[in-house]
Every structure is written in C-alpha cells, then in structure tokens.
C-alpha positions in Angstrom: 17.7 -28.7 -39.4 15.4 -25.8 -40.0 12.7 -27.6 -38.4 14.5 -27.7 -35.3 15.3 -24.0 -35.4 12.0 -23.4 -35.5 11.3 -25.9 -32.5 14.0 -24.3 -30.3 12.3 -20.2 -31.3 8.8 -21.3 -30.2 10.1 -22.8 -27.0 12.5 -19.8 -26.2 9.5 -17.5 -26.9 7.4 -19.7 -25.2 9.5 -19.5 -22.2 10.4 -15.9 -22.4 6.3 -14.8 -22.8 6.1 -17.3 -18.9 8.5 -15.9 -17.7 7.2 -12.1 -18.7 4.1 -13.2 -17.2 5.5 -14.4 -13.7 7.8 -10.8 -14.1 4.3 -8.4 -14.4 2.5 -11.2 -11.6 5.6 -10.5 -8.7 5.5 -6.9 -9.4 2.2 -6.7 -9.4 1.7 -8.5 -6.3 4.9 -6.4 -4.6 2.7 -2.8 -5.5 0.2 -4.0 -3.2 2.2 -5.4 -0.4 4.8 -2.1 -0.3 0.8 -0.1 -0.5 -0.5 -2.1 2.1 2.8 -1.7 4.5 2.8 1.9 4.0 -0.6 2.2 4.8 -0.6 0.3 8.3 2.7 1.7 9.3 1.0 5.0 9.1 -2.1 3.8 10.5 0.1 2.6 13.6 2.3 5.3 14.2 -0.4 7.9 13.7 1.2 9.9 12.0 -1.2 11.9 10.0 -3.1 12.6 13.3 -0.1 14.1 15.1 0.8 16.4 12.0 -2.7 17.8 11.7 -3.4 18.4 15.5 0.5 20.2 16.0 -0.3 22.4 13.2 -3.7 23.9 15.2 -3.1 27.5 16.8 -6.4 28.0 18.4 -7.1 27.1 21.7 -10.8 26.7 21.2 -10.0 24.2 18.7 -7.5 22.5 20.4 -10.5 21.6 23.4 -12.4 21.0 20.6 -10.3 18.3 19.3 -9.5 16.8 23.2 -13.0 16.7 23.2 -13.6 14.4 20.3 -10.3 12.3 21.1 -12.3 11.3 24.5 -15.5 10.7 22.4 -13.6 8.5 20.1 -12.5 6.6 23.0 -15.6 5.1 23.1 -15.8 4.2 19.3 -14.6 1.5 17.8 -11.4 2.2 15.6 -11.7 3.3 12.7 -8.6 3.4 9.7 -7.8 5.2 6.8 -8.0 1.9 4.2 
C-alpha cells in the first residue's frame, strides 16, 4: 500500500511541476503579445507624435517640424520597435 502512495505523489508532483511549466510558458508568451499590441497600437494611432508636436510653442519650430514631416514623406517608415 505504501508503494502505491508513493506512485500516486510522484505522478501528482509530476503533473503539478507540467502543469507549472505550461502556467510560466502562457504567461510568458501573453507579456509579449499584450507588449507587442501596445506597441503597434501606438505606432498606428501616432500618438506619441501628436503629444510631442501639441506641446511646441514656437513658431519657428513648429515650420521646422512641417518641414521635416514633408521630408519624411519621402522616407520610408520608420517605427519605434
């Protein structure tokens, strides 16, 4: 009878040390996908641009920054990754 106590442990720790493993691997994985969602949904609205060019009070930089917006026009896009 003790034998089999000892059979059923090593299985439930087995099965509990899996499953712990499979916990860490989806959250893990979820980190990334929530980062990476963040990221391109910031990338897309723009976001970060709007908030820094609204907060300019100078004219001359304001033409400044038209400026490079129609020079960028010609570049290929580039992303905060």
């Amino acid at each position: 009878m003790q034998a089999l106590e000892i059979e059923l442990t090593k299985l439930a720790l087995a099965s509990f040390l899996i499953q712990l493993g499979f916990v860490i691997a989806f959250f893990f994985t979820l980190y990334f996908v929530i980062k990476n969602a963040i990221r391109d949904g910031i990338n897309e609205s723009r976001l970060a641009e709007r908030r820094w060019n609204e907060g300019v009070a100078d004219p001359a930089i304001r033409d400044a920054l038209r400026e490079t917006k129609e020079a960028a026009k010609v570049l290929p896009p580039m992303r905060a990754d």
